[in-house]
C-alpha positions in Angstrom: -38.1 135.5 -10.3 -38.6 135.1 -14.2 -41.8 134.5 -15.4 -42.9 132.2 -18.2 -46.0 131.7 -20.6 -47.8 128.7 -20.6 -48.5 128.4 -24.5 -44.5 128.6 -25.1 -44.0 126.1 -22.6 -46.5 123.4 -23.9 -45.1 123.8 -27.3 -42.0 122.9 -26.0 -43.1 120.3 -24.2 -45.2 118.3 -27.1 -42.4 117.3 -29.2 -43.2 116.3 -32.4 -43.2 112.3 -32.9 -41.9 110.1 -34.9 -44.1 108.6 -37.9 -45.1 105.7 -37.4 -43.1 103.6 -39.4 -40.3 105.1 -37.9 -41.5 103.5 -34.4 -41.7 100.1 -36.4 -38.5 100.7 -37.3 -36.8 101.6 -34.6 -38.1 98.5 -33.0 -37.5 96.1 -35.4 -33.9 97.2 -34.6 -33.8 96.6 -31.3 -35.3 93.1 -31.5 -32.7 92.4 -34.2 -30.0 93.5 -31.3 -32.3 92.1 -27.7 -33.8 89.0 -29.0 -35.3 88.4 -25.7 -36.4 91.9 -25.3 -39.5 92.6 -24.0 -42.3 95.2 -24.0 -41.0 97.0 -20.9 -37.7 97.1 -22.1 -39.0 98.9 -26.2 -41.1 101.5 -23.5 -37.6 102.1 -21.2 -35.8 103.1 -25.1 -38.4 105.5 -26.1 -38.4 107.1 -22.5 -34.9 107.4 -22.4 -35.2 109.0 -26.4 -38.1 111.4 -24.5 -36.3 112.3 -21.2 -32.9 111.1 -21.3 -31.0 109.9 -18.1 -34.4 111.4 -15.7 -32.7 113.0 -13.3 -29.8 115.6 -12.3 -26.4 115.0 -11.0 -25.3 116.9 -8.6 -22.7 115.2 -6.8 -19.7 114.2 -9.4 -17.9 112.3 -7.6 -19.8 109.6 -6.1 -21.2 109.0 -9.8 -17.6 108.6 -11.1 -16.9 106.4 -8.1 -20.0 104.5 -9.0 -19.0 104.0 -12.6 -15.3 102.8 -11.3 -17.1 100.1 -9.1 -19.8 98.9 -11.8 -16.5 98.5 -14.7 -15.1 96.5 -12.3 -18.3 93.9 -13.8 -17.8 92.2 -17.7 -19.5 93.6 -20.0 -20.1 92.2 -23.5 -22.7 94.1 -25.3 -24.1 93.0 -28.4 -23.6 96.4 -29.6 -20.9 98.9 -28.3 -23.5 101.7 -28.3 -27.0 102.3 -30.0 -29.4 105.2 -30.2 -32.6 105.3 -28.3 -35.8 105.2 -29.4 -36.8 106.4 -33.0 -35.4 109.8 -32.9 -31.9 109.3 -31.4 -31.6 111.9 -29.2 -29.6 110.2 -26.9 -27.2 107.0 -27.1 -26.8 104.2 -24.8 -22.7 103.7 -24.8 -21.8 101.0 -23.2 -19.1 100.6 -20.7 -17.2 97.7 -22.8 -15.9 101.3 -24.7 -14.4 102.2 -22.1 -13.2 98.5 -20.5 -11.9 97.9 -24.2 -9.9 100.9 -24.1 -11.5 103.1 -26.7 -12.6 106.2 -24.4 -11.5 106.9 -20.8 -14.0 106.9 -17.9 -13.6 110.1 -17.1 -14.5 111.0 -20.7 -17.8 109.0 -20.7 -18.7 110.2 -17.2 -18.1 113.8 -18.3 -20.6 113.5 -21.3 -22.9 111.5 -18.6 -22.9 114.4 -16.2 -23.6 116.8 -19.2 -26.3 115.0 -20.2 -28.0 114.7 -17.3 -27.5 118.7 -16.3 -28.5 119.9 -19.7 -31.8 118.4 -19.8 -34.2 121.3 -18.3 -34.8 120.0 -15.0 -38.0 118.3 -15.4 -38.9 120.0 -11.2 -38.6 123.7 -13.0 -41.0 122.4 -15.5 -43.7 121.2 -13.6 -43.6 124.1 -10.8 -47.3 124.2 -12.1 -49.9 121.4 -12.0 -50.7 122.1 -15.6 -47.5 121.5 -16.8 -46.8 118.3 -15.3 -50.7 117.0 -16.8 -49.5 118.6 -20.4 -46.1 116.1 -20.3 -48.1 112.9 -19.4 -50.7 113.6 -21.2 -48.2 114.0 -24.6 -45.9 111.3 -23.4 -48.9 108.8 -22.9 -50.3 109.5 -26.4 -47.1 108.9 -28.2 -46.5 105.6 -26.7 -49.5 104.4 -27.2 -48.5 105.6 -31.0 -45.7 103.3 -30.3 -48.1 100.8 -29.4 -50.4 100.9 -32.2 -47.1 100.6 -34.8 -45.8 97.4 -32.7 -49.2 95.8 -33.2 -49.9 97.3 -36.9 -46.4 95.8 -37.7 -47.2 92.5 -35.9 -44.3 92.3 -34.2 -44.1 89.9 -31.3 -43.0 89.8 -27.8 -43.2 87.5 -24.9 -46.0 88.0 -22.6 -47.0 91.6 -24.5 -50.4 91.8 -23.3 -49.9 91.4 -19.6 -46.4 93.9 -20.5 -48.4 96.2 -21.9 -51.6 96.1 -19.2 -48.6 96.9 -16.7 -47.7 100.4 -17.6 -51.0 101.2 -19.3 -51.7 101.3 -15.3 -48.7 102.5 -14.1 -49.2 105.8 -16.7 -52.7 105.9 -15.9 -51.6 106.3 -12.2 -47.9 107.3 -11.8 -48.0 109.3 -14.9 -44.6 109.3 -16.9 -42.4 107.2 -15.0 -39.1 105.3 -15.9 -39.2 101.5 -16.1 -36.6 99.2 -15.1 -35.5 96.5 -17.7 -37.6 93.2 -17.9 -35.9 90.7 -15.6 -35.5 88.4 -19.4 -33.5 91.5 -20.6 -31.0 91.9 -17.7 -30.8 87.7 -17.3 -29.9 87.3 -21.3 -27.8 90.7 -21.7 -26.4 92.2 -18.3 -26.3 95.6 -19.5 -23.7 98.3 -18.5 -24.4 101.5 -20.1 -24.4 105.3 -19.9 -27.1 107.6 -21.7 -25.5 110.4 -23.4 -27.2 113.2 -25.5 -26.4 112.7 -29.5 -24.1 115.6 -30.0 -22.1 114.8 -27.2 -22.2 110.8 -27.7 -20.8 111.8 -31.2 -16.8 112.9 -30.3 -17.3 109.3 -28.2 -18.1 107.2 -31.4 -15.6 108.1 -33.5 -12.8 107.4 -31.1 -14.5 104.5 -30.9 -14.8 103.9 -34.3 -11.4 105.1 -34.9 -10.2 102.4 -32.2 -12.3 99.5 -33.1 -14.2 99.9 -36.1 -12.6 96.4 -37.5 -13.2 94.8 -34.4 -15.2 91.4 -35.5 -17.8 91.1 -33.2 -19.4 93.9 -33.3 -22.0 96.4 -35.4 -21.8 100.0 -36.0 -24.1 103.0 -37.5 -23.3 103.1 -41.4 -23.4 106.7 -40.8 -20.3 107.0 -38.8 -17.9 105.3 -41.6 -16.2 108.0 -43.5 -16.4 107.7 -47.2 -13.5 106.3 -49.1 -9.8 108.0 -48.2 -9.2 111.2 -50.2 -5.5 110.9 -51.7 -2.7 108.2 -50.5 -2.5 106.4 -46.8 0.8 106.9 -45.3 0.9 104.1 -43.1 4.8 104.8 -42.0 3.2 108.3 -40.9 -0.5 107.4 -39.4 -0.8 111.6 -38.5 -0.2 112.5 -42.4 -3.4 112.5 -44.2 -5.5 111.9 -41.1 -8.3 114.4 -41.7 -10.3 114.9 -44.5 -8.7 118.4 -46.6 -12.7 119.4 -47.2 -15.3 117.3 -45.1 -16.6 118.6 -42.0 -18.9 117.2 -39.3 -21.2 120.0 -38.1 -23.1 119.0 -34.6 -26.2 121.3 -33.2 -28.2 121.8 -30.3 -31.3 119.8 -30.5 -33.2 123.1 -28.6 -32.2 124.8 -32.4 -32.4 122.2 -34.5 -30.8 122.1 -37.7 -32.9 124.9 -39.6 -30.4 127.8 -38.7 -27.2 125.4 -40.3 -28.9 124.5 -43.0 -29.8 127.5 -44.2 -26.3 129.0 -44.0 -25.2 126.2 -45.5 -26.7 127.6 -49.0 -25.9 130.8 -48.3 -22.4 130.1 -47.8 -21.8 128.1 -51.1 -20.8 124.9 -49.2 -22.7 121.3 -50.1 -24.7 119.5 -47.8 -23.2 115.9 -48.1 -25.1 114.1 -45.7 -28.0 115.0 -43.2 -28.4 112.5 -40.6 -31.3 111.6 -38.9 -30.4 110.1 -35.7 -27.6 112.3 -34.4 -28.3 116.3 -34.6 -25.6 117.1 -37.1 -24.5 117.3 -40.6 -21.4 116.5 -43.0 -20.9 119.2 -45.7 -18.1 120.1 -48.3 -16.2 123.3 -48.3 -16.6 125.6 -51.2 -13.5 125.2 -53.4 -12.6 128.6 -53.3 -12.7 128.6 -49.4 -9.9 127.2 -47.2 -11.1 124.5 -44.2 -10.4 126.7 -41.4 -12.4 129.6 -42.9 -15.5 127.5 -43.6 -14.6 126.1 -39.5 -14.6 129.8 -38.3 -17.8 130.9 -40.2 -19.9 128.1 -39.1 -18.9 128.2 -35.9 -20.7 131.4 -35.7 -23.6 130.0 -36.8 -27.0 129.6 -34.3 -27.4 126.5 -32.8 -23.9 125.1 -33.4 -21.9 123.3 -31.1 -19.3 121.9 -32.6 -17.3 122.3 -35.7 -15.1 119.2 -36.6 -12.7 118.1 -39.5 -13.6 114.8 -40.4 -11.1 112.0 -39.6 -10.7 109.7 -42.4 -10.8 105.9 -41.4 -7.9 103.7 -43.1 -9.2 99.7 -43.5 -6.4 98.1 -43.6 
């Protein structure tokens, strides 16, 4: 049986939080999107940004036949898919991407299953007493950071105090446990989603951007627009001039964070064009005297990458 420390462990386990005006943020955003959201529903974001989907998936099938049955309901989000929490970590997509067409079930269920599976199961964790006290212990102080932003911010929401009495006691004696959606939230905004980790929501977002990202109706993360077309459209020929000649998207595991990239980044002569903060993942420039599938190959090898992707230029027309 391997053996681990304790001290590595509990660092792993305290992640480091979000300022505090990132919190405020973060939920000024969703109460921009759920106007009728409540406290319960701002605590079920950030536990979804902490833990993800909360459990492990071990039989496939029954939770592809389970997605077949529930896109069988309308759905009509607000937004097509959103970040959780402050940090991102994971995205709610909703099943209208896949009722409208953009991605196929079997793609988002994939990513789903990923998901799920590639969060250390949270039962190897907490083998040891100690280790399941050290989570709730860090996850109960940074909500009640959350907490203390809301109120510092004065933002507002329907029957807060007795919202936020409910899982002051629930953490005090279930420790950290997932919440349910307030009854307001599901009676104003039905909600069909799927949580999927950041770097593997990403290839999902741009098909659906590349689909739908004219579609009126709807809002999308600034950060997933590509930057005005390099060199002439071809709209007779939609494959010529499809990918940027010297842009790529560079995704990382969130375990290695982006310190490895970054730093072969300089040392490679390419320029960091944009870092963005709530998917794990960069856009950089080639160096000119390097050709695109060179700089693909090198940072591929690179520690923590995961994916290494040309960017696909978007044509508003």
């Amino acid at each position: 049986m391997r053996r681990f420390t304790l001290l590595p462990l509990l660092f792993v386990l305290f992640i480091l939080p979000a300022a505090a005006q990132d919190y405020a943020q973060a939920v000024r955003r969703m109460q921009h999107d759920y106007p009728e959201m409540r406290l319960q529903d701002v605590y079920k974001s950030f536990y979804q940004d902490r833990f993800g989907p909360g459990h492990m998936v071990s039989d496939s099938a029954a939770v592809y036949q389970y997605l077949q049955r529930e896109l069988q309901q309308p759905d009509n989000p607000r937004v097509l898919f959103e970040p959780t929490g402050a940090q991102g970590r994971f995205y709610r997509i909703h099943l209208a991407n896949v009722q409208k067409g953009y991605i196929t079930a079997e793609e988002l269920n994939r990513a789903f299953i990923q998901s799920a599976n590639r969060v250390v199961s949270r039962q190897a964790y907490f083998d040891s007493d100690s280790l399941h006290l050290a989570d709730t212990l860090s996850w109960t102080q940074e909500w009640h950071e959350i907490v203390a932003a809301i109120e510092k911010a004065k933002l507002k929401f329907e029957n807060y105090e007795s919202d936020k009495q409910m899982i002051e006691e629930m953490l005090a004696t279930e420790g950290d446990v997932p919440v349910h959606h307030s009854r307001a939230f599901n009676e104003a905004y039905h909600p069909h989603y799927r949580i999927v980790r950041a770097e593997l929501a990403a290839p999902l977002l741009r098909a659906t951007m590349r689909e739908g990202h004219c579609q009126k109706g709807y809002r999308y993360p600034v950060y997933f627009y590509a930057e005005p077309t390099e060199g002439p459209y071809y709209p007779d020929d939609p494959e010529k001039d499809r990918y940027s000649s010297s842009r790529l998207i560079i995704m990382v595991d969130t375990a290695v964070g982006k310190k490895p990239l970054l730093k072969a980044i300089r040392k490679y002569g390419a320029e960091l064009k944009w870092d963005y903060k709530i998917i794990p993942g960069v856009a950089i420039l080639k160096p000119a005297r390097k050709t695109i599938e060179e700089t693909m190959e090198y940072f591929r090898k690179v520690e923590g990458v995961i994916s290494v992707e040309r960017d696909e230029l978007m044509h508003l027309h």
